[in-house]
ZAMAR-379836 format. One record per residue (C-alpha): x, y, z; residue number from 1; residue in three letters. Coordinates in nm, 3 decimals, padded with zeros to 5 digits. Layout:
<vexkes>
+---------+---------+---------+-----+------+
:       u :       v :       w : pos : code :
+---------+---------+---------+-----+------+
:       X :       Y :       Z : NUM :  ALA :
...
+---------+---------+---------+-----+------+
</vexkes>
This chain:
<vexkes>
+---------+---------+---------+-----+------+
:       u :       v :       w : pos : code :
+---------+---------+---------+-----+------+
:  00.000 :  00.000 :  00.000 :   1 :  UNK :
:  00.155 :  00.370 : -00.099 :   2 :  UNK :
:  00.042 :  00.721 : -00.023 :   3 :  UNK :
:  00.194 :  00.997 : -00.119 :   4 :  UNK :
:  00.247 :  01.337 :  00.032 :   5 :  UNK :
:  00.173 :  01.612 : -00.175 :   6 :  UNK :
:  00.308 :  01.976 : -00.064 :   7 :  UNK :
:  00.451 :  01.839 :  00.263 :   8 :  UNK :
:  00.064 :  01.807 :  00.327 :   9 :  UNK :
:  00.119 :  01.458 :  00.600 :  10 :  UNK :
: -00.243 :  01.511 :  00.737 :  11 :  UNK :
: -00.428 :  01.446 :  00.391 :  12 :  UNK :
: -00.193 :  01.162 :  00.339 :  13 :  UNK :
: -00.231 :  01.014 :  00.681 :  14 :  UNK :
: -00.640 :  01.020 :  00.634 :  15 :  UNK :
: -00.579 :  00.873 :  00.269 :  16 :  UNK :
: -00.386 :  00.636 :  00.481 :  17 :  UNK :
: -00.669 :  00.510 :  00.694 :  18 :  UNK :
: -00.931 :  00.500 :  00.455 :  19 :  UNK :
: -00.709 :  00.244 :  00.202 :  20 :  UNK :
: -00.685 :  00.055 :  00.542 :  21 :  UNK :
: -01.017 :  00.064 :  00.641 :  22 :  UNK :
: -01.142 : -00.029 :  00.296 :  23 :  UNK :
: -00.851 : -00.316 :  00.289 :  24 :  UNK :
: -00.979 : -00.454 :  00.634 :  25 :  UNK :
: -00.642 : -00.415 :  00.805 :  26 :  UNK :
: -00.789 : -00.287 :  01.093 :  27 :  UNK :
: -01.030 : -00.540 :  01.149 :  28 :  UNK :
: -00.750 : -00.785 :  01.064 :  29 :  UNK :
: -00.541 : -00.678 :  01.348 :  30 :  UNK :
: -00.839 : -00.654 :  01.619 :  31 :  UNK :
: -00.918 : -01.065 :  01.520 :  32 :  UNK :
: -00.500 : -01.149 :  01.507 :  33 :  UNK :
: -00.503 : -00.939 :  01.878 :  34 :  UNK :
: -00.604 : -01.273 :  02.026 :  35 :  UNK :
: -00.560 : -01.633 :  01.931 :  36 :  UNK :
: -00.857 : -01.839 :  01.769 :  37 :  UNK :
: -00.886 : -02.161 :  01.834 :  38 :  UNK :
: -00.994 : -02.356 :  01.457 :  39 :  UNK :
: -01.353 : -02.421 :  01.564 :  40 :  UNK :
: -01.384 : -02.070 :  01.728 :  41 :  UNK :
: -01.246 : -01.986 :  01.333 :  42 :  UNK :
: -01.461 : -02.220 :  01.148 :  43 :  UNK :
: -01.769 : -02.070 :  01.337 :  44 :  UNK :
: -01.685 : -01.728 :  01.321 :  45 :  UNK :
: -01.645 : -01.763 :  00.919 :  46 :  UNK :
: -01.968 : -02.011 :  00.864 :  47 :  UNK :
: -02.156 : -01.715 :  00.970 :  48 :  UNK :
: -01.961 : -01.435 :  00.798 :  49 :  UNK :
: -02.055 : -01.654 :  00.480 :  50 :  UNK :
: -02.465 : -01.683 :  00.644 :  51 :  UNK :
: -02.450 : -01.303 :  00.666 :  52 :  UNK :
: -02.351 : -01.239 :  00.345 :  53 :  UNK :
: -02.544 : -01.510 :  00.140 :  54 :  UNK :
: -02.884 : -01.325 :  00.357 :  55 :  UNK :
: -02.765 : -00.997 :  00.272 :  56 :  UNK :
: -02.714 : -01.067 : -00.112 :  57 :  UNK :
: -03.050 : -01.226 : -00.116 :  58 :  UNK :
: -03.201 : -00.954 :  00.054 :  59 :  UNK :
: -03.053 : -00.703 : -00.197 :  60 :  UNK :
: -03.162 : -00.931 : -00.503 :  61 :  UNK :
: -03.510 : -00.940 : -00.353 :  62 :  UNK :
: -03.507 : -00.578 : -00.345 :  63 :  UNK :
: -03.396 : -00.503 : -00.712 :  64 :  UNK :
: -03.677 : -00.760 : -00.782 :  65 :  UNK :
: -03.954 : -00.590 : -00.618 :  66 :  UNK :
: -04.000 : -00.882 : -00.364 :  67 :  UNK :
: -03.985 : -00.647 : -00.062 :  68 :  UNK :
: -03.981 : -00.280 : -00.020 :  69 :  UNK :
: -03.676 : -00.093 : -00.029 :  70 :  UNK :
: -03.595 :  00.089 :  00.257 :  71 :  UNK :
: -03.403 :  00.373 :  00.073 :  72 :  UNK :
: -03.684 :  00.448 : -00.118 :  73 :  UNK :
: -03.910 :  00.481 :  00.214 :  74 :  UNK :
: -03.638 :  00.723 :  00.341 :  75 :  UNK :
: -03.621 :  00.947 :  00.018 :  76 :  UNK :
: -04.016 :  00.928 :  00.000 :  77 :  UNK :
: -04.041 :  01.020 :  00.381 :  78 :  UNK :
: -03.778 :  01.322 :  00.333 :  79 :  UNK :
: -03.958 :  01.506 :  00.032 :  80 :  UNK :
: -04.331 :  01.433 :  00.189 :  81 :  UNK :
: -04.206 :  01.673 :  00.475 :  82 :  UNK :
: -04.200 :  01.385 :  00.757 :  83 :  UNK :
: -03.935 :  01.449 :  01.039 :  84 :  UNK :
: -03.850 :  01.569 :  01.408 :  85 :  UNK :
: -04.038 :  01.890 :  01.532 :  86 :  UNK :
: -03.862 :  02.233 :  01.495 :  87 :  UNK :
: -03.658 :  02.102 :  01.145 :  88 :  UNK :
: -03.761 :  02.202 :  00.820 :  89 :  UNK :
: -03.965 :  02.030 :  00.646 :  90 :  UNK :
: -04.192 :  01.934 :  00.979 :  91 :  UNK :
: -04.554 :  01.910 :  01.027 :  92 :  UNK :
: -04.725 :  02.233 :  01.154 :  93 :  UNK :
: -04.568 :  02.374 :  01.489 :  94 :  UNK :
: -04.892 :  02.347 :  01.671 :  95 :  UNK :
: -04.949 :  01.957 :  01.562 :  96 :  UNK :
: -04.737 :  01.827 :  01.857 :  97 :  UNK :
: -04.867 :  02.090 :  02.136 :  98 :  UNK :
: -05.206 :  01.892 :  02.096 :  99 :  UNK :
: -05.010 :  01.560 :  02.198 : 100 :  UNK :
: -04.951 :  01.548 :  02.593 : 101 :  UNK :
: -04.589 :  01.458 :  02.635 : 102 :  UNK :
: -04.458 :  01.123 :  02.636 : 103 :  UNK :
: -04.362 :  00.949 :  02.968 : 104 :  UNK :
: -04.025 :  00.797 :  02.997 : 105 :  UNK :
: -03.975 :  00.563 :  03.323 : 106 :  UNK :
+---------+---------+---------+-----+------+
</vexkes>
């Protein structure tokens, strides 16, 4: 891995730096190597890795399918329909939540 520095400019290259390692996985690399894994502790740990994935590419295919709603879409929809916290733009009227008694937190 190489970074260079540009106009004696080390903090830029130093964040370049990171994010090449965090992309790479180095640093979750190191946090697993910190400790030693026994083989079935291993084989365990990367059966599920694989289960997470094989669910999460499913999921996604679903999605570009139609099969079930995607939750981007939900977000994007509930931005521009003016749905949100009280007080930021976009909000219901200001009054709307004055007519709500407060909610109770124990």
């Amino acid at each position: 891995m190489q970074v260079f520095v540009r106009d004696n400019n080390v903090d830029q290259a130093l964040k370049v730096l990171k994010r090449k390692m965090q992309r790479e996985g180095v640093f979750r690399e190191m946090k697993r190597r910190r400790f030693y894994e026994k083989p079935s502790a291993q084989a365990t740990r990367e059966a599920g890795e694989a289960i997470r994935r094989a669910r999460k590419l499913a999921r996604k295919q679903a999605q570009r399918e139609g099969l079930l709603p995607d939750p981007r879409k939900k977000k994007l929809l509930a931005a521009r329909a003016g749905g949100g916290r009280p007080g930021q733009p976009g909000a219901a009227s200001p009054g709307a939540d004055a007519r709500r008694p407060p909610a109770r937190r124990f």
